[in-house]
N, C-alpha and C positions, 0 to 999 in steps of 0.2 A: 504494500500500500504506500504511497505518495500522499503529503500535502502538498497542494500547488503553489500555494502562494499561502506565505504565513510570516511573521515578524519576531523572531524569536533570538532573541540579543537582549543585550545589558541593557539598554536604555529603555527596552520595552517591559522588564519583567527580570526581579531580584535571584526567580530558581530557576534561568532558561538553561543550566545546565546540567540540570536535572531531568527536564522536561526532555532535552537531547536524548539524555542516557536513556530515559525509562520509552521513549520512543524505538531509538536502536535494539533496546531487549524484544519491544512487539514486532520486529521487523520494518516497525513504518522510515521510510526517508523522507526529507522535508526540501520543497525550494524555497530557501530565506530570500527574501526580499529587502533590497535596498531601497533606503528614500533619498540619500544626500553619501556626500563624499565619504565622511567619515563613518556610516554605518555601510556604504561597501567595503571600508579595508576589516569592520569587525566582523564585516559576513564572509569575506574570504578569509582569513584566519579561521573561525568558525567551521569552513568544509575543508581545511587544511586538517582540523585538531580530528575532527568528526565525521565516520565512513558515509554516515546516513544526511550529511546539511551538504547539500547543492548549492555555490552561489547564484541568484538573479542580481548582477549589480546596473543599477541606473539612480538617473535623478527624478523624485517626483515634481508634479507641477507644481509644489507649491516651497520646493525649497531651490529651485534655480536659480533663482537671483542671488542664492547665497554661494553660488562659482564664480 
């Protein structure tokens, strides 16, 4: 099983690396989602540390301006 799109990093949530691990034990893999620069380099770290987090990195529309 796959999530497609989910937000699961530090800035969104204090036990996302738990929620990882207890996800990787059900088999499920996830694709994190980026909004702005600095939560793509924590999403690719992120599928770096973790077999089951896939990066999606981009900007969303509402933090462009902040490039």
């Amino acid at each position: 099983m796959i999530d497609t799109h989910c937000h699961v990093y530090e800035e969104e949530m204090s036990d996302y690396k738990d929620v990882i691990e207890e996800c990787d034990k059900q088999d499920i893999s996830m694709i994190v989602n980026a909004v702005d620069i600095e939560s793509s380099k924590d999403i690719i770290n992120l599928s770096k540390t973790y077999k089951n987090v896939h990066a999606a990195i981009g900007l969303n529309y509402d933090t462009i301006d902040r490039v």
